[in-house]
N, CA, C and O of each residue as an XYZ file, in Angstrom:
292
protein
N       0.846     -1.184      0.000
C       0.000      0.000      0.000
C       0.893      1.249      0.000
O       1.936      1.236      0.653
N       0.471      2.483     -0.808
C       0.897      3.316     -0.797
C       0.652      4.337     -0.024
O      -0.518      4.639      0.215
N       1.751      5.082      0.530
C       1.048      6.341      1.796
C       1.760      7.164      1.071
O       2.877      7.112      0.555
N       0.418      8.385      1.157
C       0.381      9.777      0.749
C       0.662     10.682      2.083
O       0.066     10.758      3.157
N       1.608     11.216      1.657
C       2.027     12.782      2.468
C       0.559     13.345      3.223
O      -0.206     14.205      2.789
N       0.482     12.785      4.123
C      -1.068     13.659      4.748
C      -0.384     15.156      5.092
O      -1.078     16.148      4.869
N       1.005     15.331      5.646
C       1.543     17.188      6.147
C       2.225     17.119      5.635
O       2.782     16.087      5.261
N       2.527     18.414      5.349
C       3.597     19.276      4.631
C       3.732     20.475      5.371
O       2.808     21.137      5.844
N       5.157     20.753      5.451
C       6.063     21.799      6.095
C       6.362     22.658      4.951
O       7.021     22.361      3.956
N       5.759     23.820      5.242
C       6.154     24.423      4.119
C       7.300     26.034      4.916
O       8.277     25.824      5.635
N       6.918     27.157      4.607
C       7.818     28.080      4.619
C       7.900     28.519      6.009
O       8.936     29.001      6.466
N       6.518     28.317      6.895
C       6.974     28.371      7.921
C       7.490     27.908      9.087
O       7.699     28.514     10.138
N       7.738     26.376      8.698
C       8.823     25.636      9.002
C       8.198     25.034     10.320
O       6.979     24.897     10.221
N       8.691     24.669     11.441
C       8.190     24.120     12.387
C       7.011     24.631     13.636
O       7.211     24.980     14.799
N       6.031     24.536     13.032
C       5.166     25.580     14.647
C       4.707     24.425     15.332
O       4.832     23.205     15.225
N       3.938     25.510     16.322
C       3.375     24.526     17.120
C       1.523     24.079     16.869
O       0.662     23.522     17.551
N       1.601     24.736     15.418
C       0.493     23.942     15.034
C       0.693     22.775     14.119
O      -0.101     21.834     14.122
N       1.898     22.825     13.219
C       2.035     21.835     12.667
C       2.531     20.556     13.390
O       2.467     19.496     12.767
N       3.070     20.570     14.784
C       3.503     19.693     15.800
C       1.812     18.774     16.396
O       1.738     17.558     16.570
N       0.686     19.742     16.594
C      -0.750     19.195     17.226
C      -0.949     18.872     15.679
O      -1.886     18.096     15.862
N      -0.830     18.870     14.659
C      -1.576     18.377     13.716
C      -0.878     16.684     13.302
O      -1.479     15.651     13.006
N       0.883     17.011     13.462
C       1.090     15.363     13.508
C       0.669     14.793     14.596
O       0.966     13.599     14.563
N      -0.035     15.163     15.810
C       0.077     14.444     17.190
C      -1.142     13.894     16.085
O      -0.752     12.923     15.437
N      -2.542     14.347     15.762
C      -3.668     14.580     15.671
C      -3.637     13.330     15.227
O      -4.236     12.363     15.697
N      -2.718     13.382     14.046
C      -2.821     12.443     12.568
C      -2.392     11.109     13.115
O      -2.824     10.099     12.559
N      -1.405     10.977     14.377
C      -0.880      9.647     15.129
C      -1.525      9.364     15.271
O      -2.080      8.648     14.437
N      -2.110      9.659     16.515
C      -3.378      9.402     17.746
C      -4.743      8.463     16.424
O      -5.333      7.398     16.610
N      -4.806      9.227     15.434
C      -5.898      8.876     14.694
C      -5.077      7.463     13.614
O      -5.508      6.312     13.665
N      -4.195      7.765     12.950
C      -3.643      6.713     11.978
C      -2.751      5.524     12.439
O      -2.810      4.334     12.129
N      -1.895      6.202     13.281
C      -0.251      5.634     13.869
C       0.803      5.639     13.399
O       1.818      5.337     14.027
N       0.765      6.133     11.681
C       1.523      5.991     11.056
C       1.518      7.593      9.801
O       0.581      7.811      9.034
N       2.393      8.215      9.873
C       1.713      9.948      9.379
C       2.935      9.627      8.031
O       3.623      8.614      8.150
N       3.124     10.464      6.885
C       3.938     10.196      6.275
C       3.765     12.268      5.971
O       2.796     12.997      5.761
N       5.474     12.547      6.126
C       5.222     14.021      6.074
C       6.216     14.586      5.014
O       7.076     13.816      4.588
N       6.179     15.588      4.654
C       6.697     16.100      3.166
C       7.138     17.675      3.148
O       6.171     18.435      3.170
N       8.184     18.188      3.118
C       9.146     19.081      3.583
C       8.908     19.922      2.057
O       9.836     19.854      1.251
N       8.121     20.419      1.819
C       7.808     21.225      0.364
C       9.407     22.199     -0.303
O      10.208     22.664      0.508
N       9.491     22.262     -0.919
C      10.399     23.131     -1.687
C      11.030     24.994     -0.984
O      12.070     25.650     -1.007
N       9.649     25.138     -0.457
C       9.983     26.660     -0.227
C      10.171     26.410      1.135
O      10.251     27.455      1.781
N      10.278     25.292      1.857
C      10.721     24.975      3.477
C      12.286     24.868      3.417
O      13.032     24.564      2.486
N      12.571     25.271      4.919
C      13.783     25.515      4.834
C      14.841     23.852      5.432
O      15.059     23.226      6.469
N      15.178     23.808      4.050
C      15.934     22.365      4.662
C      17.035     21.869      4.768
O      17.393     20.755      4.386
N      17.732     22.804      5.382
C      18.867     22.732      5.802
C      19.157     22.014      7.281
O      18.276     22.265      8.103
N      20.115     21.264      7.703
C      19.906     20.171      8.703
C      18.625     19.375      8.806
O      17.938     19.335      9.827
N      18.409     18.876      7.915
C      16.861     18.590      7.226
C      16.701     17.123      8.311
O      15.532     16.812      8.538
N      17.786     16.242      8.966
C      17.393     15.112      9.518
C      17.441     15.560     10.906
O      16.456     15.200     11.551
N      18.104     16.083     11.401
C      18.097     17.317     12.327
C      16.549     17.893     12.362
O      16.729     17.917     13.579
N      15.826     18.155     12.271
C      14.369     18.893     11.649
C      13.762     17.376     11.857
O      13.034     17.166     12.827
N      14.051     16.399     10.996
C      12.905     14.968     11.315
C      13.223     15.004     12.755
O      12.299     15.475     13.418
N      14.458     14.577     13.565
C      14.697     14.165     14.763
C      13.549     15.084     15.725
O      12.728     14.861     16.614
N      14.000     16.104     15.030
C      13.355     17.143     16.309
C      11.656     17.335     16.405
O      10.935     17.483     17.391
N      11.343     17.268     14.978
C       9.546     16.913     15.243
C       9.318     15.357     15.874
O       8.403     15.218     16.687
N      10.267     14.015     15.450
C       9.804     13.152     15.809
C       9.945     12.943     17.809
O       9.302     12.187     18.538
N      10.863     13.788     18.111
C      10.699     13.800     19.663
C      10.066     14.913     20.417
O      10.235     15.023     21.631
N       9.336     15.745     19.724
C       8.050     16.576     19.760
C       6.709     15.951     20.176
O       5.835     16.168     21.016
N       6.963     15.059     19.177
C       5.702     14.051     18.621
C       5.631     12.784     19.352
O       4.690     12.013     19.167
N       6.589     12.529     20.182
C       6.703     11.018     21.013
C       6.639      9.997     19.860
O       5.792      9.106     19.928
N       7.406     10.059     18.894
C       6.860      8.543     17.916
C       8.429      8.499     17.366
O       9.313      9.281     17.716
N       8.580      7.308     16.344
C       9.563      7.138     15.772
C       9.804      6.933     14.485
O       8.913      6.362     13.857
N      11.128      7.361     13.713
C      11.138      7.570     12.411
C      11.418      6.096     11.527
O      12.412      5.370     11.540
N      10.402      5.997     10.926
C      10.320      4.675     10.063
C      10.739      4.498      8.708
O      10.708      3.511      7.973
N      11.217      5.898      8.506
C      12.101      5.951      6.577
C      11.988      7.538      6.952
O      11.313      8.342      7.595
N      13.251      7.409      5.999
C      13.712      9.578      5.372
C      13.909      8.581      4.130
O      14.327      7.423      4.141
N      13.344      9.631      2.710
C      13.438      9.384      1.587
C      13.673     11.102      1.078
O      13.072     12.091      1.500
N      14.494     11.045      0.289
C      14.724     12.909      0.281
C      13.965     13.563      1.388
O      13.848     13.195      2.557
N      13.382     14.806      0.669
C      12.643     15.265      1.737
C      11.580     15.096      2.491
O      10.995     15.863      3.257
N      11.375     13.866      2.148
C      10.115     13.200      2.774
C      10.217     11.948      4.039
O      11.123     11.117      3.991
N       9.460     11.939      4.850
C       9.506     10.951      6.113
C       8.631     10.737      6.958
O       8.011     11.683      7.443
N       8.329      9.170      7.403
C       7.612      8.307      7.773
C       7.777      8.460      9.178
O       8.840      8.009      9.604
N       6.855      9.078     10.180
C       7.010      8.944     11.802
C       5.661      7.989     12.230
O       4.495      8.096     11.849
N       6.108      7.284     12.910
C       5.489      5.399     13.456
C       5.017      6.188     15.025
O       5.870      6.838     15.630
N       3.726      6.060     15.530
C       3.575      6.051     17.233
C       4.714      5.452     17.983
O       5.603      4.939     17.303
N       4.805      5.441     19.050
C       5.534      4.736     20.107
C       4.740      4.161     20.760
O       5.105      3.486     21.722
């Protein structure tokens, strides 16, 4: 099965709404797949996964370019 990017980070980069919207998408799926858009800033870009995925209490299940898979705990 294929998983579609349900979030995307775009220019304004990490808030704390896009942090309650992956909790949202866990709590509800378990499995979120998220997507770092072009005009986001992605520099230390796994640095940036680490840091939403221990935001988020869950764990990272694939980085594929700018895109990545965070799993519940």
């Amino acid at each position: 099965m294929e998983l579609k990017a349900t979030v995307q980070v775009g220019k304004k980069g990490i808030t704390p709404e896009l942090i309650e919207e992956i909790r949202a998408q866990l709590k509800k799926r378990k499995i979120v797949k998220i997507k770092f858009l072009k005009n986001a800033e992605r520099e230390n870009f796994k640095d940036k996964v680490k840091e939403i995925a221990s935001k988020v209490d869950a764990e990272i299940v694939e980085i594929r370019g700018f895109t990545f898979i965070l799993r519940k705990k």
